[in-house]
MARLOGU-937314 format. One record per residue (C-alpha): residue in three letters; x, y, z. Coordinates in steps of 0.5 Angstrom, whole numbers, padded with zeros to 4 digits, always signed. Each point is the difference from the previous one (the first is absolute). Layout:
<sites>
AlaXYZ ...
</sites>
This chain:
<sites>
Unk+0109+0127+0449 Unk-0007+0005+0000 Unk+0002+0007+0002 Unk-0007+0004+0003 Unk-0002+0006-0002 Unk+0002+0004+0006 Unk+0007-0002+0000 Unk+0002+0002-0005 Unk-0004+0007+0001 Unk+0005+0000+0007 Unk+0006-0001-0004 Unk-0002+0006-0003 Unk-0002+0004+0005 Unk+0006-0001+0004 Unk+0004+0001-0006 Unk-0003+0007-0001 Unk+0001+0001+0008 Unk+0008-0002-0001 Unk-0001+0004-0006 Unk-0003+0007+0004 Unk+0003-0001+0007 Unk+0007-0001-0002 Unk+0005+0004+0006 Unk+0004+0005-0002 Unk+0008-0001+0000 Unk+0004+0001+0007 Unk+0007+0003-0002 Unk+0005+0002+0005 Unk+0007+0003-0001 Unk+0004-0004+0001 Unk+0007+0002-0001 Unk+0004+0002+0006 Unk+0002+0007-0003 Unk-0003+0006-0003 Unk-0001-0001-0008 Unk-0005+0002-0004 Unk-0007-0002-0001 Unk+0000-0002-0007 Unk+0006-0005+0001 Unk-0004-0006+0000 Unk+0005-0005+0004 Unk-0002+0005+0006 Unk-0006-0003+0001 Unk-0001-0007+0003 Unk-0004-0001-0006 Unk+0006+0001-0004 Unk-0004+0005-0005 Unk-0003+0007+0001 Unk-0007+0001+0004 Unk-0006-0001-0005 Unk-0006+0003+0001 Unk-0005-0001+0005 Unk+0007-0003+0004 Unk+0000+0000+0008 Unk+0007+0003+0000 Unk+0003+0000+0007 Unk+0007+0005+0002 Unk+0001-0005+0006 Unk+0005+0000+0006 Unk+0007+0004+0000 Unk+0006-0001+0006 Unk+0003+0007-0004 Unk-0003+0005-0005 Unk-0003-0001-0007 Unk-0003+0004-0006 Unk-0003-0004-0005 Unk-0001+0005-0007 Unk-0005+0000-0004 Unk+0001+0005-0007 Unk-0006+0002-0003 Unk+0003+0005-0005 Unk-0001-0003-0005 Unk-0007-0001-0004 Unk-0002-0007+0002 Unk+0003-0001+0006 Unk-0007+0000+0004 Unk-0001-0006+0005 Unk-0007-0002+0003 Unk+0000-0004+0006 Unk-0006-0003+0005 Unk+0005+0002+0006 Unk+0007+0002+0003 Unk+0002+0000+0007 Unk+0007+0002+0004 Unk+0002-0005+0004 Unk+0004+0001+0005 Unk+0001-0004+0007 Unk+0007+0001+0001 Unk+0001+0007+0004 Unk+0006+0004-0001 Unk+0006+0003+0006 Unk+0001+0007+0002 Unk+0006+0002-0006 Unk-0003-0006-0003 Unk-0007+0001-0004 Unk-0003-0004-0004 Unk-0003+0003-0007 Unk-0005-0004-0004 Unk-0001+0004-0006 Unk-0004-0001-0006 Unk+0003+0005-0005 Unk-0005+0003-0006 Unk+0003+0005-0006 Unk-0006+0003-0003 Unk-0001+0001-0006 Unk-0006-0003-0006 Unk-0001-0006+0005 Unk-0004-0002+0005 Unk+0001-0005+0006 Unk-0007-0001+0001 Unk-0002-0004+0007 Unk-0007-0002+0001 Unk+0000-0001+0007 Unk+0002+0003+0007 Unk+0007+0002+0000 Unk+0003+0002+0008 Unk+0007+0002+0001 Unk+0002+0000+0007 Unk+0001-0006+0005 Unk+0002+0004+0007 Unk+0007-0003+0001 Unk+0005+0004+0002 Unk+0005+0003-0004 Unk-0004-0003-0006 Unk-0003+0002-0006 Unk-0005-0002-0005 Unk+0001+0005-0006 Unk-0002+0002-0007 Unk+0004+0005-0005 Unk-0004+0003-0005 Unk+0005+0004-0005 Unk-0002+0005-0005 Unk+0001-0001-0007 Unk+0004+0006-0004 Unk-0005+0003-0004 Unk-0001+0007-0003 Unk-0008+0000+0003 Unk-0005-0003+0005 Unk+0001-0008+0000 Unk-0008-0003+0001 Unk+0002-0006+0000 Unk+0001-0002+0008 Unk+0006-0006+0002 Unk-0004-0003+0004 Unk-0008-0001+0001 Unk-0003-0004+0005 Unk-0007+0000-0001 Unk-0001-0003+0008 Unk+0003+0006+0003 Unk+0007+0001+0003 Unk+0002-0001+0008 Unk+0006+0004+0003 Unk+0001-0003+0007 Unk+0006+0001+0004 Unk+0006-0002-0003 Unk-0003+0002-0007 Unk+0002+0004-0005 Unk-0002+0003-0005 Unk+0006+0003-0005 Unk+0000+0005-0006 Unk+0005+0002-0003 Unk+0000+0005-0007 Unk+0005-0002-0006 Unk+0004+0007-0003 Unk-0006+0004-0004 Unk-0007-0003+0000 Unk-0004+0006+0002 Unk-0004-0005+0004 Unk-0003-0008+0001 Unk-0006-0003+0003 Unk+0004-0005+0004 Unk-0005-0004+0003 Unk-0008-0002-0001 Unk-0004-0003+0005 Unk-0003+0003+0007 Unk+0006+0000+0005 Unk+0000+0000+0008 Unk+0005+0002+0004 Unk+0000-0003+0007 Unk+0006+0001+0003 Unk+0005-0001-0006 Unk+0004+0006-0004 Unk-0002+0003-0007 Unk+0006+0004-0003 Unk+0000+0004-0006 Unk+0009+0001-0001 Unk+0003+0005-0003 Unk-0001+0001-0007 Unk+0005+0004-0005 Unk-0005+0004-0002 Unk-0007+0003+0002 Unk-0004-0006-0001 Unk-0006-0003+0002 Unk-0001-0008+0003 Unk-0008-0002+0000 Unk-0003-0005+0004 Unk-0006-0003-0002 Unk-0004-0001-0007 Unk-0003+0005-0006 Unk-0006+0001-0002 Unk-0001-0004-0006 Unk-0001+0002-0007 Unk+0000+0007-0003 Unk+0000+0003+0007 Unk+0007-0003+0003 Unk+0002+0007+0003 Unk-0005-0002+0005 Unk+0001-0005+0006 Unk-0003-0006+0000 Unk-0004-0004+0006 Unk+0006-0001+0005 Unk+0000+0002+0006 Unk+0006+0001+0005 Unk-0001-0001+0008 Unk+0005+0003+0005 Unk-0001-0004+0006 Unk+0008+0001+0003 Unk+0007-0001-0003 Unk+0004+0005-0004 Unk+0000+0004-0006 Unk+0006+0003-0002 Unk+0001+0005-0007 Unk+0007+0002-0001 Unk+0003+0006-0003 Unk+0007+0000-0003 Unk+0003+0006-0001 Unk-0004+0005-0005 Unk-0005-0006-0002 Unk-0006-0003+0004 Unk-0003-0006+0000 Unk-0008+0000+0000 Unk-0004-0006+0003 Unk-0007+0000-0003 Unk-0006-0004+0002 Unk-0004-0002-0006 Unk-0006-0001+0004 Unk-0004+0002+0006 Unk+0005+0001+0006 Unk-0003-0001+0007 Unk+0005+0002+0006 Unk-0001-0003+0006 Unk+0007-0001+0004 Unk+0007+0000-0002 Unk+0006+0005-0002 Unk+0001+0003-0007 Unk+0007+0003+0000 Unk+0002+0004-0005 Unk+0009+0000+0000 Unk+0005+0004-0002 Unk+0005-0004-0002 Unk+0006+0006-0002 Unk-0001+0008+0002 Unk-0003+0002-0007 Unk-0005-0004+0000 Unk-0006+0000-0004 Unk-0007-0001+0001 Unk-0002-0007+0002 Unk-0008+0000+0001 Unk-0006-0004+0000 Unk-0006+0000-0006 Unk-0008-0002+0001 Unk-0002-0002-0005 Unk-0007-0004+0002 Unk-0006+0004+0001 Unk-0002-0002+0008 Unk+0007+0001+0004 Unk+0000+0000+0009 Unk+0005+0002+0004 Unk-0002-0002+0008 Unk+0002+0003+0006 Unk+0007-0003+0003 Unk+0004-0001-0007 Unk+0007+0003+0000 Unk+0004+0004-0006 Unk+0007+0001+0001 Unk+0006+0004-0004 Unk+0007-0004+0001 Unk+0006+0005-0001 Unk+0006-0003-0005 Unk+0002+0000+0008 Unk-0005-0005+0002 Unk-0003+0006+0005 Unk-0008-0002-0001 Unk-0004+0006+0001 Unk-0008+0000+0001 Unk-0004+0003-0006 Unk-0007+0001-0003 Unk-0002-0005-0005 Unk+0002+0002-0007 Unk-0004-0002-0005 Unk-0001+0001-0008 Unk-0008-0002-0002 Unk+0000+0000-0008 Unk-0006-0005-0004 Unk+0004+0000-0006 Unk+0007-0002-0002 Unk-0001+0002-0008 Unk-0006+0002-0003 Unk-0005-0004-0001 Unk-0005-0003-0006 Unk-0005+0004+0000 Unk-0001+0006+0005 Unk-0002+0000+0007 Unk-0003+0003+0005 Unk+0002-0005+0007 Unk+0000+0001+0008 Unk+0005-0002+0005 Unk+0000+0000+0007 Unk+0005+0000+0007 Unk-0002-0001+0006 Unk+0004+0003+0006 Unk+0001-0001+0007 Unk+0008+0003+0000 Unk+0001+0007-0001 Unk+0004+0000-0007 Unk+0005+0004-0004 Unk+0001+0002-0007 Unk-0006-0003-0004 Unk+0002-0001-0008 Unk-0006+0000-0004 Unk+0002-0002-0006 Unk-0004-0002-0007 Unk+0005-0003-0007 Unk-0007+0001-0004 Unk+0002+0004-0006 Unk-0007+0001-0002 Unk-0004+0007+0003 Unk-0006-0002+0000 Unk+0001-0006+0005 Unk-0001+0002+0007 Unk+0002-0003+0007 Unk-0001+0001+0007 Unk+0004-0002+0006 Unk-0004+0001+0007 Unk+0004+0000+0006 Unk-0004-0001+0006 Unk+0004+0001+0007 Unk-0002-0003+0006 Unk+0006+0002+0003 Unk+0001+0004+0007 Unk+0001+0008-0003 Unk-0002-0003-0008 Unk+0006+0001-0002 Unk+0004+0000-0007 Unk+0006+0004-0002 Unk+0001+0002-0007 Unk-0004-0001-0006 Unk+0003-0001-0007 Unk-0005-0001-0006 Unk+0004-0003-0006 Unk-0004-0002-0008 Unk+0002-0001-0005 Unk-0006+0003-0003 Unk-0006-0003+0003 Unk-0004+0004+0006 Unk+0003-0002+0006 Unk-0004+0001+0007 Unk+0001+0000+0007 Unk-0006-0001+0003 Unk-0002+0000+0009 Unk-0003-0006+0003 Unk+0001+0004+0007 Unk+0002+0007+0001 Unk+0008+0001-0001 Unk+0005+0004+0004 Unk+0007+0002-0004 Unk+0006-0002+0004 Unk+0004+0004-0006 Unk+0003+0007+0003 Unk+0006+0000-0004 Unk+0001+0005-0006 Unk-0003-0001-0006 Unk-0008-0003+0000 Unk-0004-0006+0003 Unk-0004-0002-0006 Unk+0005+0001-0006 Unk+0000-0003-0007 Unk+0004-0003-0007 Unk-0002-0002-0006 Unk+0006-0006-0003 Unk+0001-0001-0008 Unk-0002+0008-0001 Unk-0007-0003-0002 Unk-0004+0007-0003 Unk-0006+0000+0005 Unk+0000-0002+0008 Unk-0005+0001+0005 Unk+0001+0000+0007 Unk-0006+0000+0005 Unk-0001+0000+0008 Unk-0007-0005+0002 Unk-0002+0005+0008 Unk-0006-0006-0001 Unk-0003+0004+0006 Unk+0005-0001+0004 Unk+0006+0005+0002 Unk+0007+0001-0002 Unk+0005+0003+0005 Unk+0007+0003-0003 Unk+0000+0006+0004 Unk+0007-0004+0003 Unk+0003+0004-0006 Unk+0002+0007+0001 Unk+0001+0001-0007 Unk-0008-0002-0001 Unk-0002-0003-0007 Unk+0003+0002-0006 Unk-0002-0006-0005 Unk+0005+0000-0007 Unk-0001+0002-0006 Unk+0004-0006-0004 Unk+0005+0002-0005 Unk-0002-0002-0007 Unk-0006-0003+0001 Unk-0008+0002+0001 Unk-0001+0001+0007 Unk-0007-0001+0003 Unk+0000+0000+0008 Unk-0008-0001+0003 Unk-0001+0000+0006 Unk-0007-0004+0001 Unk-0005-0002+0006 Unk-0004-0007-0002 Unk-0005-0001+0005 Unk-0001+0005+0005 Unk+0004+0007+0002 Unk+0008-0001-0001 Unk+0004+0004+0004 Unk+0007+0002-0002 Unk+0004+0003+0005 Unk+0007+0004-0001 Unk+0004+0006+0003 Unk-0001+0003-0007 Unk-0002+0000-0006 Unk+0004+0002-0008 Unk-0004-0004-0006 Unk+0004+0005-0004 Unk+0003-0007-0003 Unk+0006+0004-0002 Unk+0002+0000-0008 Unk-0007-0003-0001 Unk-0005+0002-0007 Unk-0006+0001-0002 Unk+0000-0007-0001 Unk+0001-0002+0007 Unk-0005+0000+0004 Unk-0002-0001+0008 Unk-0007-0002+0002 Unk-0003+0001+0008 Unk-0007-0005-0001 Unk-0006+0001+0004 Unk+0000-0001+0008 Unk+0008+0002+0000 Unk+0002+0004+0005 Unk+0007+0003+0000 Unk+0002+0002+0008 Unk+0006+0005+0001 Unk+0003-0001+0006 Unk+0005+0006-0001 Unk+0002+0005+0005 Unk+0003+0007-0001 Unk+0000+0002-0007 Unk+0000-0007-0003 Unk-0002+0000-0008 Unk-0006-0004-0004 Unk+0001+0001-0007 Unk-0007-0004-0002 Unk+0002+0002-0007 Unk+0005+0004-0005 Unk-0003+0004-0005 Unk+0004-0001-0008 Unk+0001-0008+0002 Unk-0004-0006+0001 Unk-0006-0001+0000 Unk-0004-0001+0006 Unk-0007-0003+0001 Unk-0003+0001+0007 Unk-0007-0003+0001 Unk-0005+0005+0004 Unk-0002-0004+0006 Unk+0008-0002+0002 Unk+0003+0006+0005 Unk+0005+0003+0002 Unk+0002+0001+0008 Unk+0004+0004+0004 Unk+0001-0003+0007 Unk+0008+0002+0002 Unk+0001+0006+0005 Unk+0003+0005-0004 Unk-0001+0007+0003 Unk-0004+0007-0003 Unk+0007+0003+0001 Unk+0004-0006-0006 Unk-0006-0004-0002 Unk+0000-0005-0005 Unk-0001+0001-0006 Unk-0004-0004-0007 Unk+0000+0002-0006 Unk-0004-0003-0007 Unk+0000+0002-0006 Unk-0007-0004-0002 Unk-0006-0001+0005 Unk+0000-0005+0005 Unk-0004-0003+0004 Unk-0004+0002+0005 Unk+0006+0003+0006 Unk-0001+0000+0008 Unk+0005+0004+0005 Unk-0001-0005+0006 Unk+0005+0003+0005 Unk+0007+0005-0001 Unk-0001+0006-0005 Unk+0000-0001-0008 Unk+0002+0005-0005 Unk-0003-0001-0007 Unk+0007+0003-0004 Unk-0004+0003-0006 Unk-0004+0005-0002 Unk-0006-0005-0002 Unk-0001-0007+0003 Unk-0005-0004-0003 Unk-0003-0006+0004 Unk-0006-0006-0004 Unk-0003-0001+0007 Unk-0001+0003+0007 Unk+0005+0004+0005 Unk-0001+0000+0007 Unk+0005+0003+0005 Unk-0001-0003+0007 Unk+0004-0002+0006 Unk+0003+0007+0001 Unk+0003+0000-0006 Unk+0001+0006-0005 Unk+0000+0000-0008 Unk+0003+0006-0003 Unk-0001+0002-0006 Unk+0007+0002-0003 Unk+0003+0004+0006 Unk+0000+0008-0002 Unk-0002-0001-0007 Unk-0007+0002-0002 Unk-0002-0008-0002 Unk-0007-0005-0002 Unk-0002-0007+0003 Unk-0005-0001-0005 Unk-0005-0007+0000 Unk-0003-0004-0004 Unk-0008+0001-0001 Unk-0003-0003+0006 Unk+0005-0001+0004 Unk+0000+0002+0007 Unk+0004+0005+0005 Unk+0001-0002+0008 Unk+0003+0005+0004 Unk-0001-0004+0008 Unk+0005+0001+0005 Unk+0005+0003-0005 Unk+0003+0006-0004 Unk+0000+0004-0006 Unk+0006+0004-0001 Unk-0003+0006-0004 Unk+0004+0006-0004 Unk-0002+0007-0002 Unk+0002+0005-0003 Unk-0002+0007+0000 Unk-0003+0001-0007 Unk-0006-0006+0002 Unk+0003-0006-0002 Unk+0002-0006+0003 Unk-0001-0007+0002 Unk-0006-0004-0004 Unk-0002-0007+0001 Unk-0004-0001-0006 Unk-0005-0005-0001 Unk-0002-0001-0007 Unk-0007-0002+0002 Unk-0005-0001+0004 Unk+0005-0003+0006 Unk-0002+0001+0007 Unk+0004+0004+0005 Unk+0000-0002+0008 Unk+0005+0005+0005 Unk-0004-0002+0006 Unk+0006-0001+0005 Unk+0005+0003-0005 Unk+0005+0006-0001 Unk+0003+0005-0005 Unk+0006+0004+0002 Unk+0002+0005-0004 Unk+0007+0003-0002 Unk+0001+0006-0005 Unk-0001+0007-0002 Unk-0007+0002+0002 Unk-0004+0004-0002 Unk-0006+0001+0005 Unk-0005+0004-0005 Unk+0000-0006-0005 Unk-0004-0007+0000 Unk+0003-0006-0002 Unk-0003-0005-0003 Unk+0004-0005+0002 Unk-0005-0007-0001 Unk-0004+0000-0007 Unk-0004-0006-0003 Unk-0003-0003+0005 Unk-0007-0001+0001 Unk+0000+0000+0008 Unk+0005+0002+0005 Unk-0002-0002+0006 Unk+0004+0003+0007 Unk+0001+0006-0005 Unk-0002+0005+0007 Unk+0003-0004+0005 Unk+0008-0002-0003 Unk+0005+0004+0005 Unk+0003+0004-0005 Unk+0007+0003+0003 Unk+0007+0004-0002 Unk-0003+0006-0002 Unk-0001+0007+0004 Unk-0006-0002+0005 Unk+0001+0007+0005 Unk-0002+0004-0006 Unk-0004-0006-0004 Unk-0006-0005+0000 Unk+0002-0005-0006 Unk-0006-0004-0002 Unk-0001-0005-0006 Unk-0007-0001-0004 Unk-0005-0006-0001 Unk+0004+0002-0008 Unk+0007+0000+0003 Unk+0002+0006-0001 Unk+0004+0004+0006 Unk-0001+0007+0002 Unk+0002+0004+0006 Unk-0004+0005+0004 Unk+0003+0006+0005 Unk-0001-0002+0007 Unk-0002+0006+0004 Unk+0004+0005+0003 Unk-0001-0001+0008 Unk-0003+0008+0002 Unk-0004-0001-0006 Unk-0003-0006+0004 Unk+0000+0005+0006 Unk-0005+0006-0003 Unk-0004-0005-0004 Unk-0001-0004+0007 Unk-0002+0007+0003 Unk-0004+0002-0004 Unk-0004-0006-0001 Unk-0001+0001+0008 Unk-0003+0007-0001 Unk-0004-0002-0005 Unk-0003-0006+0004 Unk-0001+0005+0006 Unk-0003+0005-0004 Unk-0004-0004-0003 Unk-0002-0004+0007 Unk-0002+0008+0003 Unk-0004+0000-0006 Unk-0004-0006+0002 Unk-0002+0002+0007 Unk-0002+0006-0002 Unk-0005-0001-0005 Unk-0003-0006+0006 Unk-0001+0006+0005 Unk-0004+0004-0004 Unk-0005-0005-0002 
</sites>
């Protein structure tokens, strides 16, 4: 028999296709029961699902777990596809559970495509259980990875657990929506953290990898349990747009349940819901609370890395929290408020080296009024060094909700550097008050305020501001940032402010400000309008000096001036060339003075305008005319009595009389 050419290539071809297009394996519990996945009779196969299998969990008329143990190096399992199937609906007292079980550990069950739990039916549950391994340290190596993503719909439930001591696990890889379903991180023993979603790859695993979380509707729950809090992270980017989080108290002394971003693009819409559930099961409305970290350990190599959240809610305490070890890696967290009042509570910065950063995406208003202060710091592990930095980024931070106003700390045992900066634009940090004093500090310490960085004192009556304290940190203030006085302290108990360096610039904008030393220095401009008042240290003899070329503005305000009877008194000093305006200004005097003196009261500047028109007051104006010179020096002259007035007017009459006489005399003889 001839046999053609082609034929032959045809049976060849097939064979390749037959070769190439062989079908993945469908296996499907088989067992009526509960039972462990690497029984090989449980499977309708008669042996354990191979890689590449379609495994299916199918219909249950009551509730099943499967387990699968990856503890054990291995273990790891790689399907094409895992579905839960459930058509059979389960009756009130009676639900139905169809669980697929998974102890973590150094193995993976590894799903190529989609995975979806959740069918609808009533009382009715698709489920997986992810159960930490125990493990002195962080476990990388997630239970379940599902490269075509994870859909939680109604009935779905996604479940994790902790084993006794594992500081922490990456559950699951993959993106995962939640539509309608339930996502619940259970009680652990310990503090523990359950992550979802992959690492970055390599050197860099304390990053998030590409996942990305979307919450559409359904329930998240984070559970506490006596003096230990569960902690749900999301490895990747986490957008928000309907549901609930819940986070529940299971007994009284709960711990701190809580939420980690660790993407670098986070969302929270309008219309989301945050609930607290007491060991009672009372639920209570809550802002949302969050901890934003970019790190989980420190990285290969040091890095400098951005993250953002993007809110429509008000939020609650916000924890920005780095793991790096390395002090010259940096990270910013930018939070940006569309929300009604834009408000956020307590402000929490945690590293355990690396610079760590809140920066504003939009203005910011503090809800925190409680004792203590609304942007605090710690460092964990007692790492040597650790810098903490508030971004204003043009915009404006309102914690003025705090009686006791900003006190940044000063972390025990650890280099403590605090920078409060303005990236892009004018920045303004608002508070009742400030100390900066950053108590305990050392010269070590140091605290900066950058350029185009306002510090507004809000405070009423006898509110202090220490800017800075002599013998402790040291500080740095640019001379284009500002210090501001807007509350409505009166002259009678002004608010006070105090440095022992030369700030910025300084502006009185409404109530009386008193400068509590007896030589204040500013790097940039003063200004004192609005009808506010700047006193230069009450009753005491002092001096407000500024830098060369710095300016003075007096317009609708006043300046409180003391005296003495031996010719001293208030200086404003420029160190040269500044320029001086009082149009429309003020200077009110206090003191023994001494009226035969001149008082040089203003020196060094090279013009001073509205010298002769500022009203000047609180002297003995019956008996005096108080004048200032274009040199600012200030003297007075007596104000003649009223007879004298009298006599020179009459003789100023008899003298035009006379000389009237004269005239019409010497006409009519010519």
């Amino acid at each position: 028999m001839k046999i053609h050419h082609y034929t032959v290539g045809l049976i060849i071809a097939l064979w390749i296709l037959s070769l190439g297009g062989t079908r993945a394996a469908t296996v499907t519990w088989s067992s009526g029961s509960s039972g462990s996945w690497s029984t090989g009779t449980n499977w309708s196969s008669g042996v354990i699902p191979a890689t590449g299998d379609e495994v299916t969990l199918g219909d249950v008329a009551a509730s099943r777990t499967v387990t699968l143990d990856l503890t054990n190096a291995g273990s790891s399992v790689s399907l094409s596809s895992l579905l839960l199937s459930q058509t059979t609906a389960g009756v009130v007292g009676t639900p139905i559970n169809n669980q697929l079980a998974l102890i973590g550990g150094a193995g993976t069950l590894t799903v190529g495509n989609a995975v979806t739990l959740g069918t609808g039916l009533a009382n009715t549950t698709t489920s997986i259980l992810i159960t930490g391994t125990s493990n002195s340290s962080y476990v990388n190596t997630p239970a379940l990875a599902v490269t075509g993503g994870t859909t939680i719909n109604a009935g779905g439930l996604l479940q994790l657990a902790y084993a006794s001591t594992p500081r922490g696990f990456v559950a699951m890889a993959g993106s995962i929506t939640l539509s309608g379903g339930i996502i619940e991180a259970l009680a652990p023993s310990s503090t523990q953290t359950a992550w979802l979603g992959g690492v970055a790859a390599g050197n860099n695993s304390a990053l998030a990898g590409n996942d990305v979380f979307t919450i559409n509707s359904g329930t998240i729950k984070v559970h506490g349990n006596g003096s230990n809090g569960s902690r749900l992270g999301f490895n990747g980017n986490f957008n928000w747009t309907g549901g609930t989080i819940q986070l529940v108290s299971d007994v009284t002394t709960s711990g701190q349940p809580g939420l980690f971003l660790h993407g670098l693009t986070n969302t929270i819409s309008s219309g989301v819901v945050f609930q607290t559930v007491s060991p009672t099961g009372v639920v209570s409305a809550a802002a949302p609370t969050f901890t934003m970290c970019i790190t989980t350990a420190s990285p290969s190599t040091a890095l400098t890395l951005s993250q953002t959240l993007d809110t429509a809610v008000t939020l609650g305490l916000m924890t920005i929290r780095e793991f790096d070890t390395r002090t010259n890696s940096s990270y910013t967290h930018r939070i940006t408020s569309t929300a009604a009042g834009r408000g956020i509570g307590q402000i929490f910065l945690t590293t355990s080296g690396a610079e760590d950063i809140v920066q504003l995406g939009s203005d910011l208003k503090s809800t925190y009024s409680a004792a203590g202060t609304f942007v605090t710091a710690q460092a964990t592990g007692s790492p040597a060094y650790a810098t903490f930095g508030v971004d204003l980024n043009g915009f404006t931070f309102d914690g003025t909700a705090a009686s006791t106003g900003w006190v940044p700390n000063k972390v025990s045992g650890t280099t403590t550097n605090w920078k409060v900066v303005s990236t892009a634009g004018t920045g303004t940090f608002k508070a009742q008050s400030y100390n900066l004093g950053l108590s305990g500090a050392t010269s070590v310490d140091t605290m900066t305020v950058g350029s185009n960085v306002i510090l507004e004192a809000t405070g009423g009556s006898g509110t202090g501001n220490i800017l800075s304290a002599s013998g402790g940190a040291t500080y740095a203030y640019h001379a284009a940032s500002k210090f501001r006085y807007s509350g409505n302290a009166t002259r009678a108990n002004a608010a006070t402010v105090s440095s022992a360096v030369a700030i910025g610039g300084l502006e009185v904008v409404n109530g009386a400000l008193n400068l509590s030393q007896s030589a204040f220095q500013t790097q940039g401009d003063v200004s004192v309008t609005g009808g506010g008042s700047l006193d230069l240290n009450g009753t005491s003899i002092a001096t407000l000096t500024l830098a060369s070329g710095k300016s003075l503005t007096v317009n609708n305000g006043t300046m409180l001036l003391t005296l003495d009877g031996l010719g001293n008194s208030d200086q404003i000093l420029s160190a040269g060339s500044g320029l001086a305006d009082l149009t429309g200004g003020a200077f009110l005097l206090s003191g023994t003075i001494n009226y035969a003196a001149s008082y040089t009261v203003m020196s060094g500047f090279s013009t001073i305008t509205g010298a002769d028109v500022v009203a000047i007051s609180g002297y003995d104006s019956a008996n005096y005319q108080a004048s200032l010179s274009s040199t600012g020096v200030l003297s007075f002259s007596a104000v003649p009595e009223p007879g004298t007035f009298g006599f020179v007017a009459l003789g100023l009459m008899l003298w035009l009389g006379a000389e009237s006489r004269a005239r019409r005399q010497s006409r009519s003889k010519n």
